[in-house]
N, C-alpha and C positions, 0 to 999 in steps of 0.2 A: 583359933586353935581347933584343930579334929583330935576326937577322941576316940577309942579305940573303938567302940560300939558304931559312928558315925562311919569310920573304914570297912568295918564286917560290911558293912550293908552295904558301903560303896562297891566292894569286890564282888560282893553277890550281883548286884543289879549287873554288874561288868560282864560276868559269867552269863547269865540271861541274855543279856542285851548281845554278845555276840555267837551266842547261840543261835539268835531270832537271825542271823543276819551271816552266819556262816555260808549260805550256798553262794550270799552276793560275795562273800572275798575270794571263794572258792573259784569262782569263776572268771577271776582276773588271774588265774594263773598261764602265762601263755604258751606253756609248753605242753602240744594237747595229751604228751602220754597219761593215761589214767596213773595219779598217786594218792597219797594219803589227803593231798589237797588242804593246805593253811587252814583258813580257815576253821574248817574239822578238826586238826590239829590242835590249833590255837585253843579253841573252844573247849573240848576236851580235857586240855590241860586244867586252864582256870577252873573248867568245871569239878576237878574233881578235887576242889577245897572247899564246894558249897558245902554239904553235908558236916565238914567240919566246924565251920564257920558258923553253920547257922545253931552249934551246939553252945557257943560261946555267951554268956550273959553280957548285961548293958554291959556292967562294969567292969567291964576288960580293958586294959591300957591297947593302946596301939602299938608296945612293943610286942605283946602275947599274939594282938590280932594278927598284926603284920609277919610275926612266926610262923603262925600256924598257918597262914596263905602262902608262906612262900618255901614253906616244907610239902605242904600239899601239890604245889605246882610244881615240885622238884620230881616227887615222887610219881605224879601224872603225868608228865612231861612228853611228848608225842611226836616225832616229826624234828627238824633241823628251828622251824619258827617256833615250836614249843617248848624247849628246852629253851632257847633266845630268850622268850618270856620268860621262862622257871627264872633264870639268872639275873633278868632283871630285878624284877620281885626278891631275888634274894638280898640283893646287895641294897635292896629298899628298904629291907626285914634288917640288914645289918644296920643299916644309918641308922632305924627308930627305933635299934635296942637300946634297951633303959628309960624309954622315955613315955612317958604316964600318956601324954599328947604332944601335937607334936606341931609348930607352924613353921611359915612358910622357908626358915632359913633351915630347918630341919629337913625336910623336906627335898630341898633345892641339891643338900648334900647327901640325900639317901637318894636321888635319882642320881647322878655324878657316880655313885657306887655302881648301882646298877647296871648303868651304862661301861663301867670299867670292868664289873664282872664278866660281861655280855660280850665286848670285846676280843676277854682275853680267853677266852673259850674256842672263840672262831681261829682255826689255823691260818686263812687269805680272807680280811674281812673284806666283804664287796660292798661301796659307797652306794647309794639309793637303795637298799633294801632295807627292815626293819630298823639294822643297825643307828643306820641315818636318822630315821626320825626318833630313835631315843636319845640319840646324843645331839642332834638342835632340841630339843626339848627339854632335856638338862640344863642347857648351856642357856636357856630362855627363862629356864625356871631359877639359876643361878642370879641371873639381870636382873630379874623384876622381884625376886627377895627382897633385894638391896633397894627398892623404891616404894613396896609398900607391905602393910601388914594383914589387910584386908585376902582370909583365905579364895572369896569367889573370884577375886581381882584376880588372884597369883594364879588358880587352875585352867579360868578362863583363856589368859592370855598363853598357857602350855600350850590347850587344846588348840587356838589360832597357829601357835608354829606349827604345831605337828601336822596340823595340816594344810600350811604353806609348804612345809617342806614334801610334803607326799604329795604333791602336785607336782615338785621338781621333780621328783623319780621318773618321773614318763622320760624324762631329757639326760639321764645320770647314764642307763641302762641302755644299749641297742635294741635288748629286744623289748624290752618296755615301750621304745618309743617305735618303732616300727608297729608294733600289736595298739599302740594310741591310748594306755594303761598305767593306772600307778601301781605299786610295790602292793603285793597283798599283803605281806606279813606287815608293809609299813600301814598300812589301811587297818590291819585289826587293830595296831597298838594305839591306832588314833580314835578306832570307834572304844577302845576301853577306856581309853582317859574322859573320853567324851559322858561314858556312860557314869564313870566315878566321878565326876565336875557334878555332874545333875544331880548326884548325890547329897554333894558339900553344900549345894548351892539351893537344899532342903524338898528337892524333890524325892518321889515316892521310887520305893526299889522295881524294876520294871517286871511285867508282866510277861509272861512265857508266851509266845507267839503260837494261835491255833490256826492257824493257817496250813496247810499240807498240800503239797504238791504233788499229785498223781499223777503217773505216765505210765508206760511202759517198762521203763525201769527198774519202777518203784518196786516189783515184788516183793523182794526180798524186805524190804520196809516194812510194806502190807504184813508179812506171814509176820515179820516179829510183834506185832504190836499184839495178838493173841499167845505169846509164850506162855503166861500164866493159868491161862482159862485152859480148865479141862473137865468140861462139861460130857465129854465122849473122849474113849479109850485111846483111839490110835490117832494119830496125825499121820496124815497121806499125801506125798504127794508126787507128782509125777510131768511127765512132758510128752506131749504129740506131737505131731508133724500132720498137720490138717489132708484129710481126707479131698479129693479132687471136687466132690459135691458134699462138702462140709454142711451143716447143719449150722443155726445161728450159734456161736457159744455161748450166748446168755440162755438157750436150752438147758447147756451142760450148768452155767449156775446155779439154774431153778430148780433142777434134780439135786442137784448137793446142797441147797438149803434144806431138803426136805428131809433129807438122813443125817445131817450134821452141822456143825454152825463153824462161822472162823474162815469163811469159803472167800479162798482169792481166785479168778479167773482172770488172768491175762492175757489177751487174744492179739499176736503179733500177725503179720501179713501171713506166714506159712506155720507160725508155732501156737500151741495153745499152753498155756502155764497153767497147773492149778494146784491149791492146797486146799484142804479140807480137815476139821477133825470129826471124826465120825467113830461109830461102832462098828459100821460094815464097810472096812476097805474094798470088801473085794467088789461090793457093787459099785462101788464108786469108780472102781475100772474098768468095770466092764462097761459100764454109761460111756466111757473115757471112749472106746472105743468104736461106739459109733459114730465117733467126730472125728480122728484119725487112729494112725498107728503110732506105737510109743519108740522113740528113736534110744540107741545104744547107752549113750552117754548125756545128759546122766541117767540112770538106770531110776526107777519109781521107788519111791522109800516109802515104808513103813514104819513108825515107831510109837511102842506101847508109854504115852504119856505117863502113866501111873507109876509104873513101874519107874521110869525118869526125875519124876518127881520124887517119888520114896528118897532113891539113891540119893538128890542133890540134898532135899532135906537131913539125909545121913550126916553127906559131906557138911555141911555147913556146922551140925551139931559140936561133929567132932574138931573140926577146926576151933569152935568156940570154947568147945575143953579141952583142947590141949594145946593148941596154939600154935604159929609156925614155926617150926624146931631147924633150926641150918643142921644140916649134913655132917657129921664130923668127920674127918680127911681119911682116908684109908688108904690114898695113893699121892703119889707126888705130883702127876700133872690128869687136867682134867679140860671138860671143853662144852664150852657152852655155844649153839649155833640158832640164827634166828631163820627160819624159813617156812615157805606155805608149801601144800600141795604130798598126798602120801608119799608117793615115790622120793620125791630130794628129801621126806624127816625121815626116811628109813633109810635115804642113803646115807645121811650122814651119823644115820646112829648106827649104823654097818660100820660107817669109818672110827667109831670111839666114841661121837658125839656123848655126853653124862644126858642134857638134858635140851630140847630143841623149843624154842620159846616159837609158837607159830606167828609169824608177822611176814611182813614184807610189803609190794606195792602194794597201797592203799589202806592194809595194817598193819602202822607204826606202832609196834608196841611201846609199850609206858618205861620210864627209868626202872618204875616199880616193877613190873615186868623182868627187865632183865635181871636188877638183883634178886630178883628171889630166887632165879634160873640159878644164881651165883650162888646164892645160900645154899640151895639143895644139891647143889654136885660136890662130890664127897673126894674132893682132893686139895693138896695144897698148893697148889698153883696152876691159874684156870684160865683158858685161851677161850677169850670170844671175838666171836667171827659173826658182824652184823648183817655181812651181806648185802648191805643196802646201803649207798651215800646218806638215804634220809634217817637213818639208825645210829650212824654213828655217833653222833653227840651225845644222847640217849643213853649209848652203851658207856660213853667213856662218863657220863654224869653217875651212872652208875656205880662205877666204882670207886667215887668218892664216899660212897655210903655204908661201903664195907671194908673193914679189914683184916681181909682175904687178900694174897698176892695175885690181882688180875691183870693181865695184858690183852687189850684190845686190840685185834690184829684190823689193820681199815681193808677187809675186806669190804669191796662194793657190790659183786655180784656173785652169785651160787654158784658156778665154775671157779670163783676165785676162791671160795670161801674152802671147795672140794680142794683145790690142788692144795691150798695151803694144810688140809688134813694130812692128805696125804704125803707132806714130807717133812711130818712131824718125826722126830728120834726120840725113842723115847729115855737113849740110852747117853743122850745130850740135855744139857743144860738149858735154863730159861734163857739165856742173850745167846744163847749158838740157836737154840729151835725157832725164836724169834726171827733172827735175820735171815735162817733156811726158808720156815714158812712165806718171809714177807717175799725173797726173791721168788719165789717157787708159783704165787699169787699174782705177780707183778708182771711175769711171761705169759699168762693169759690171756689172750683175747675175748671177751662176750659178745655177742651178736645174738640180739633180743627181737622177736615179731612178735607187736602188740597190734592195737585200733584205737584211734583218734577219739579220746575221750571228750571232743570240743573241738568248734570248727577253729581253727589258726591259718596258719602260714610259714611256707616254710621255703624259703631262698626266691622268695618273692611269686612261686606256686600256693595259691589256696588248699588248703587243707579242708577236707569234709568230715563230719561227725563220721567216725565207723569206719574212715577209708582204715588199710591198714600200711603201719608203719615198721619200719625197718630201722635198729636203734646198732650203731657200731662203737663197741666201749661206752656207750652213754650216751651219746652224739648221732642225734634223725641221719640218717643214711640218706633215704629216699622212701617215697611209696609205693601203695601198689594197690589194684583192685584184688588181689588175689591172693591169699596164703604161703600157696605152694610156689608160685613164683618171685614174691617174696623172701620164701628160705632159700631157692634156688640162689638167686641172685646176691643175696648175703654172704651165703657159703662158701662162693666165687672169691666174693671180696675179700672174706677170711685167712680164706688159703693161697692170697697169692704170695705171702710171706713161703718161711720155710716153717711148713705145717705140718706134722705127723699123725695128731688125730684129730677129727670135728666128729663133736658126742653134741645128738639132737636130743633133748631132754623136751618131750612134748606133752602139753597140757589139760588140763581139764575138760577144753571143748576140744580136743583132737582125739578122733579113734585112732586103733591100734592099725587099722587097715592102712588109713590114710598116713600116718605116719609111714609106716615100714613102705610104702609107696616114693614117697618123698624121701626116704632113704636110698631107696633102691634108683632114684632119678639123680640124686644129687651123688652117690658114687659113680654114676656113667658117664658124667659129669667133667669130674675133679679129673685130677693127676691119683694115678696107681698107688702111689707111692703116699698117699693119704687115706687111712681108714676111716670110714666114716660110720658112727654106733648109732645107737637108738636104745634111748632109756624113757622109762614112762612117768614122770615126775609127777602127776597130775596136780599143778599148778593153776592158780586161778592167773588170772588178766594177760598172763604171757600163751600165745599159742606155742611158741618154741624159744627154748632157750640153749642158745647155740655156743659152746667151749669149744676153740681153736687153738691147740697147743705143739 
């Protein structure tokens, strides 16, 4: 029999253990456009029941424990495989309600739940993904109930299907077996069971992984691991474009040790990265500048740490006396919308948006996340618009949590998400503005140019880390070595329907110049009779995001 205290710990180690191990699931994803990536997800999710779990004493039943793990993973939930897990877990939490502890026939029928929760969530469940290996895993943990009572016996023999069966996923899937790869999200469900078995099976809870991976990449990694420390006033940071007779940059780091601590220098073949916290920005620029010239976008930032901390210290106080308050209705319809990048949260909060929950590719916000978006918009019946395929579940787990009248419109992408604002009535009802917005949403085409976040394949041409790609409704187009001929060529594609506007909504790494360039090429282009706009979204991972209506 396990008891409640023997599961805390199980799930903790589970949370670590695929923590340590998230970049390896991550990377069997074979679709190279950068996302939120399983793994991460997954991880994410479990992860944010540690903190609770590890509040709970010995003497907790496994019904309380297994609540609180699978209210926690409900409300973390991340990603289309995180929410998979929350659901699992929940219907695991419903089997072992009531029950002090819990063995292996209990067990066998709180996986069976889980699995059916899990199911029935999925609108088109696809065979060889996560799915698959929780339900042979049930259906094995169901068998071997019924032959013995011995708990190591019963977990062990799970862990054996789950990962017979996630070996068949290479063979389920085309593009699993083309890419020569099992299911990621069936991969993480198997390294969690693996890690909860080692548990039952009286080993110790695992240890956090210090291993770190630096590259090039990594910046952004690098700058957050100094958030807290403010030993010096300003965090600084900025971007060059190396000088033709560049100096070493490890120059430029040994100068900014010397004024400030927290010093990341990233030196790319033409770029130079750096953050620093210091007292004297300005020298630290001017240093900057004898190695190159600092390029448009993004522009060098400054900001006064102290002052940043005060503020959050505020924020946090008063949240902890007063607590989060929902919104009390003041209007009949309201909208909540998920999106990154200034330009698309300003436009949609131009269109009506109450409150813009920032996410998208690569941040999948939490269930928790969006209901709170729902709590604080102050109407009585509240359209949200994910935006994203990987949000949806998310959004709609969400409003199981409230009740508040919410309709989750499946918007997939930010063109969609727009037009379905835009033909909202507001002088119509929720089942009329409903089926107005979803047709209104459904007549858009998107056409996305990102970069190959991982080398793939695609229609039997290798794919290169970086090359860039050309996405049509969701679906790789083609590639390209170039940006602009990229959009070119998509735009083409777009409009050979019957198309009245293509709106180029461009990104974070696109200047204004370069855009209105490639506006002005792709109207000379087209057919007359297609206007073609320029909006400045400043979105992260999409260089353009292309709406064809």
């Amino acid at each position: 029999m396990i008891n409640g205290a023997l599961f805390r710990d199980a799930v903790i180690s589970a949370a670590i253990t695929i923590d340590n191990r998230k970049r390896e699931i991550d990377e069997l994803n074979v679709y190279p456009v950068p996302d939120g990536d399983t793994g991460t997800n997954m991880s994410m999710t479990i992860g944010n029941s540690v903190s609770e779990l590890k509040r709970l004493e010995n003497n907790v039943t496994i019904s309380e424990a297994a609540s609180v793990a699978a209210s926690a993973f409900l409300r973390g939930a991340r990603g289309n495989s995180g929410v998979i897990l929350s659901l699992i877990f929940r219907g695991i939490s419903k089997g072992l309600s009531g029950c002090t502890e819990a063995g292996n026939a209990e067990f066998a029928e709180a996986l069976q739940l889980g699995v059916e929760s899990a199911y029935k969530a999925v609108m088109k469940p696809v065979e060889g993904t996560i799915l698959t290996v929780a339900r042979v895993s049930a259906e094995k943990a169901r068998e071997i109930s019924l032959s013995t009572n011995e708990d190591v016996i019963f977990w062990t023999e799970i862990c054996n299907e789950a990962e017979n069966i996630l070996e068949k996923t290479t063979e389920m899937l085309p593009q699993l077996k083309k890419a020569g790869v099992v299911d990621a999200g069936g991969k993480g469900l198997a390294i969690i069971l693996k890690a909860m078995t080692d548990v039952f099976a009286g080993g110790k809870i695992a240890e956090p992984s210090e291993t770190v991976q630096e590259n090039n990449d990594s910046f952004r990694t690098a700058v957050s691991e100094y958030d807290d420390e403010i030993n010096y006033t300003y965090c600084t940071e900025f971007m060059l474009e190396k000088n033709e007779n560049c100096p070493d940059p490890f120059m430029l780091r040994a100068y900014l040790e010397t004024i400030g601590d927290c010093v990341v220098v990233v030196d790319d073949e033409k770029i130079i990265k750096v953050h620093v916290h210091t007292d004297n920005p300005g020298s630290a620029i001017q240093k900057g500048l004898e190695f190159g010239y600092f390029i448009n976008n993004p522009r060098p930032k400054i900001e006064n740490m102290r002052i940043q901390h005060e503020n959050k210290v505020k924020e946090v106080k008063t949240a902890e006396k007063e607590g989060f308050t929902p919104a009390k209705p003041e209007k009949q319809f309201g909208f909540v919308a998920v999106a990154a990048g200034h330009g698309i949260e300003a436009m949609f909060r131009d269109l009506g948006a109450d409150v813009v929950v920032r996410g998208g590719q690569t941040m999948n916000p939490s269930t928790d996340d969006i209901l709170r978006a729902i709590l604080s918009t102050p109407a009585e019946i509240i359209f949200v618009l994910p935006n994203n395929k990987n949000i949806i579940m998310a959004a709609e787990q969400a409003v199981k949590l409230t009740d508040r009248s919410v309709c989750v419109l499946q918007t997939r992408t930010i063109p969609q998400g727009i037009s379905a604002m835009l033909a909202f009535d507001e002088s119509e009802g929720l089942a009329e503005n409903r089926l107005n917005m979803t047709k209104a949403f459904e007549r858009v085409s998107t056409g996305l140019v990102t970069f190959a976040a991982r080398d793939s394949e695609f229609e039997g041409h290798p794919i290169k880390e970086g090359e860039i790609l050309a996405l049509d409704d969701g679906k790789l187009a083609f590639t390209e070595k170039d940006v602009n001929k990229a959009v070119l060529k998509l735009c083409k594609k777009l409009a050979k329907g019957d198309v009245s506007y293509i709106t180029l909504i461009y990104g974070a790494d696109v200047t204004e110049e370069n855009a209105e360039q490639t506006r002005q090429l792709i109207q000379s282009k087209i057919s007359d009779k297609t206007e073609v706009m320029l909006v400045n979204g400043g979105q992260p991972v999409y260089y353009y995001i292309i709406s064809a209506e």
